[in-house]
C-alpha distance (Angstrom), angle and dihedral (degrees) to the residues before:
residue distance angle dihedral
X1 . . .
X2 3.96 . .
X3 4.07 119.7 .
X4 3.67 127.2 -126.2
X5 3.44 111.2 -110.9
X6 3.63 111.3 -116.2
X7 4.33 90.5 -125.1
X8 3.42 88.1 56.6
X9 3.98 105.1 52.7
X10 3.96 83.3 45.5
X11 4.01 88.3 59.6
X12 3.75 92.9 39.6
X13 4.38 90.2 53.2
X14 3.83 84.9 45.7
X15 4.01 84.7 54.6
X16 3.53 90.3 49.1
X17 3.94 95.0 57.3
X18 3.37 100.9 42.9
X19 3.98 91.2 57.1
X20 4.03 98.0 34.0
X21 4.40 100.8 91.9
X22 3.19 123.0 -101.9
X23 4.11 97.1 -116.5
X24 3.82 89.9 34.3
X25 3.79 92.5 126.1
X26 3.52 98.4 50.6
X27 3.49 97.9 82.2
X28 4.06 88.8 68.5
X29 3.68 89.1 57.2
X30 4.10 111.2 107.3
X31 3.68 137.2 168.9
X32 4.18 113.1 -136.6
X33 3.53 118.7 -118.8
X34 3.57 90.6 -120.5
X35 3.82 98.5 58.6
X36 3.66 110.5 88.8
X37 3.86 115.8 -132.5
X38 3.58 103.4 -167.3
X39 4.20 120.8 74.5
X40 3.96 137.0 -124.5
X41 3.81 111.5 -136.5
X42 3.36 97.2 -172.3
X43 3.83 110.1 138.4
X44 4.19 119.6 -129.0
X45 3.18 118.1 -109.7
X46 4.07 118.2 -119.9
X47 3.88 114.4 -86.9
X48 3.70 93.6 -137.8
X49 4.17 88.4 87.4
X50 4.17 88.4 -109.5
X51 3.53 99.3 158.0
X52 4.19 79.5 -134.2
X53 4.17 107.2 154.9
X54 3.68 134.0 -151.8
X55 3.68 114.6 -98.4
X56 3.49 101.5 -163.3
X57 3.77 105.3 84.6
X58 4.38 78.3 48.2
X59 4.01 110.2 124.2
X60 3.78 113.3 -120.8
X61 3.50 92.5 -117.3
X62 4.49 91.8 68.1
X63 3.78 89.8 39.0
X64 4.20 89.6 56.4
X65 3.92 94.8 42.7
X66 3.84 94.0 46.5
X67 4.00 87.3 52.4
X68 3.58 90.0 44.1
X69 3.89 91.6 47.1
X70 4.51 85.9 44.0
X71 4.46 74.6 55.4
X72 3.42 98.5 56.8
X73 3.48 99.9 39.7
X74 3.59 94.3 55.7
X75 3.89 84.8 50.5
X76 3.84 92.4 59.1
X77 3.64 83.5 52.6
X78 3.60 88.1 60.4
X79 3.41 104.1 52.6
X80 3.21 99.3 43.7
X81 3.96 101.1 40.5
X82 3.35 130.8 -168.2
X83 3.76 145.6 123.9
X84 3.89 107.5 -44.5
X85 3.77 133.6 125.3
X86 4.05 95.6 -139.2
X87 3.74 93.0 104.7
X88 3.87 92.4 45.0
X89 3.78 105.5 36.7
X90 4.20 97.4 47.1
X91 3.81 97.2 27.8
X92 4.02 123.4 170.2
X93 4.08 133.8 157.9
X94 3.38 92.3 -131.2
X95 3.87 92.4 106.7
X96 3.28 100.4 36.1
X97 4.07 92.5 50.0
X98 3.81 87.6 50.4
X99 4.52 94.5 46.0
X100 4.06 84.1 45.3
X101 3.64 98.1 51.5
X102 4.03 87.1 36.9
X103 3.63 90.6 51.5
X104 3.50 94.2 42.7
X105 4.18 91.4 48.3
X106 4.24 87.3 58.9
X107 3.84 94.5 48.1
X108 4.16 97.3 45.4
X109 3.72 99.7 111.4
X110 3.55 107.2 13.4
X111 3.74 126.6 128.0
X112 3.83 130.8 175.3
X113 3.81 92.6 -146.7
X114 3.86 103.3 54.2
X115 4.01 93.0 -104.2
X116 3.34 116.8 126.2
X117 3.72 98.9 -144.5
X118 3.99 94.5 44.7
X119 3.84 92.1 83.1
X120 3.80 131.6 109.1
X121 3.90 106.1 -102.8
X122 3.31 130.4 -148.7
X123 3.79 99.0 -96.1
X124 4.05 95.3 52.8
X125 3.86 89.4 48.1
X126 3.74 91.6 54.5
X127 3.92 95.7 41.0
X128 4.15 86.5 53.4
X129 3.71 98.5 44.8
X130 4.21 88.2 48.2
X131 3.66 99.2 28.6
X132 4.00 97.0 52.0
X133 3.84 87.3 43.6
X134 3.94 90.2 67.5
X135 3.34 97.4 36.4
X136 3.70 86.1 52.2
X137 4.05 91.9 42.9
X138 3.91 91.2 46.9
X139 3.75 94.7 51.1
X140 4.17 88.3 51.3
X141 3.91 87.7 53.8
X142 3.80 96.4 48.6
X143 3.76 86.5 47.7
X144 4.07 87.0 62.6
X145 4.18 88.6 -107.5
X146 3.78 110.0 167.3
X147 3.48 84.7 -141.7
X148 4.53 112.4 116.5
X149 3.64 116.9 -135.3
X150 3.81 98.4 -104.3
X151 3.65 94.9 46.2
X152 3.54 87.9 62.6
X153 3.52 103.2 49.6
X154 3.90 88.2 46.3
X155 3.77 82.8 56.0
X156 3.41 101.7 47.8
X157 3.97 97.2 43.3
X158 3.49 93.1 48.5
X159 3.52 93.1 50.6
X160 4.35 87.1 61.4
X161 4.09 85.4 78.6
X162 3.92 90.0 91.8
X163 3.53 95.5 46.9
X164 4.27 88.3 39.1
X165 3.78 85.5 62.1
X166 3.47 101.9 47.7
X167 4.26 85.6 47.9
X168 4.17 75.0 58.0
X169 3.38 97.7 47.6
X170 4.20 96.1 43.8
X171 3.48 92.8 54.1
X172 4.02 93.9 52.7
X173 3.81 87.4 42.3
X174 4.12 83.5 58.9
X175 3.73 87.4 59.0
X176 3.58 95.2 60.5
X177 4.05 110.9 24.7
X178 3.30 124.9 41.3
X179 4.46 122.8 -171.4
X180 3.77 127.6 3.9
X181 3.79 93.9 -8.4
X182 4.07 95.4 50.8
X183 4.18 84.8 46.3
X184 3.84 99.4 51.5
X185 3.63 88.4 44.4
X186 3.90 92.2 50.6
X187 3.30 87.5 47.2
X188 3.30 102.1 61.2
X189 3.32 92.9 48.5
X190 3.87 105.2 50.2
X191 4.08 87.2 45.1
X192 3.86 88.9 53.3
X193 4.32 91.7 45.0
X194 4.07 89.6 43.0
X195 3.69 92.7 48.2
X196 4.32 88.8 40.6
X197 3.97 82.8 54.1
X198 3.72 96.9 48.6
X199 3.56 98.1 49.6
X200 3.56 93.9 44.6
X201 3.73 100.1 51.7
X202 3.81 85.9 44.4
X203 4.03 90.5 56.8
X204 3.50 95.7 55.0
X205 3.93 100.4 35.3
X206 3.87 101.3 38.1
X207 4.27 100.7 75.6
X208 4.45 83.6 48.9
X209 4.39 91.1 60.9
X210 3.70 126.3 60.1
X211 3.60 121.6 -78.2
X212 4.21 92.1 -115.5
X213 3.56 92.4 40.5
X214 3.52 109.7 60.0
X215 3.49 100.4 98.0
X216 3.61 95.0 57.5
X217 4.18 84.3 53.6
X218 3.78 97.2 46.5
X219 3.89 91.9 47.7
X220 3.95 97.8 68.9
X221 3.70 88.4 39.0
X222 3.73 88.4 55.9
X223 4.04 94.4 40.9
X224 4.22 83.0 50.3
X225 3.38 88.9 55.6
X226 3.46 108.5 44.8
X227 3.60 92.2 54.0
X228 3.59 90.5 64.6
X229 3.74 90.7 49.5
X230 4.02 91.1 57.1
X231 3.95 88.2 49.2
X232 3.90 84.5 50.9
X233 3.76 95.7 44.9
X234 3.91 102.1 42.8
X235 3.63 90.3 42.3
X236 4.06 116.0 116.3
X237 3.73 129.5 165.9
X238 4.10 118.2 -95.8
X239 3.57 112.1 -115.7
């Protein structure tokens, strides 16, 4: 009987490993039956007892027609403004996107000279509405407003709708008057919409800026708006 020396079955184990592959015990590696492999994404519902449910089993259909309805609420708000925190607590660009690229549609090819190429276009309308907006927002933040940056813009693009309307109402008052008459009457309307958009923006942005400050916030927004009124009130169809 002779006995390994205890060097020597060291060596031979260190043998063993180096040849034995590197995945070898892989293959003994099996999932039970009873484990499931695939996942539930289902999300939990709040533990306060909200009766809050999951919307992502929701057809595409309900999730565009509550959006839509979230739209026109905030549209009511609009038009008839006063103090409420709808258009700053459940903010979205959704309306504004869709009365800039509206607003912008009406004015494409207009010019108040009678040249066709004089016009605001498309691009210029869109970089006013969304340029002025910032400049607008920025100045309320470095003016310590509470107010965040998307809030604002949601305020101040919803609050276009009165001046959208009376870009509506111009162009169908070009079908039918023509000179002074069609002027005073588009007039009227655009210094009715600009003041509507004014107050309104005012109502919901005023109680978010310091008290001795609000003048220098409500000036921009009334310079921003004004400018749109011109481009409303000069504009005239190409020929």
């Amino acid at each position: 009987m002779t006995l390994a020396h205890p060097g020597m079955s060291g060596k031979m184990a260190e043998v063993d490993d180096v040849n034995k592959p590197l995945f070898a015990g892989l293959s003994d590696v099996s999932i039970a039956e009873d484990i499931p492999v695939e996942g539930d994404i289902t999300v939990p519902l709040s533990s306060n007892g909200d009766d809050e449910v999951s919307t992502l089993d929701e057809p595409v259909k309900d999730t565009i027609m509550r959006d839509l309805r979230a739209v026109g609420l905030k549209f009511v708000h609009v038009m008839y403004p006063k103090k409420s925190s709808a258009l700053l607590r459940d903010w979205d660009l959704w309306g504004p996107l869709l009365l800039c690229v509206s607003l912008a549609l009406m004015l494409q090819g207009g010019s108040a000279d009678g040249e066709s190429d004089s016009g605001p276009q498309f691009a210029e309308v869109f970089v006013i509405v969304w340029f002025g907006s910032i400049i607008i927002t920025l100045n309320s933040k470095l003016l310590g407003g509470t107010i965040s940056f998307f809030q604002s813009l949601c305020v101040l693009g919803y609050c276009i709708l009165p001046l959208t309307v009376a870009m509506l109402a111009c162009r169908l008052v070009l079908l039918g008057f023509s000179g002074l008459v069609s002027f005073i009457i588009r007039l009227v309307v655009v210094t009715a919409s600009f003041c509507w958009s004014t107050f309104a923006s005012t109502a919901f942005l005023a109680d978010s800026q310091p008290a001795n400050r609000k003048a220098l916030v409500v000036y921009p927004v009334f310079l921003f708006y004004f400018v749109i009124g011109w481009m409303i009130l000069t504009f005239s169809p190409s020929h």
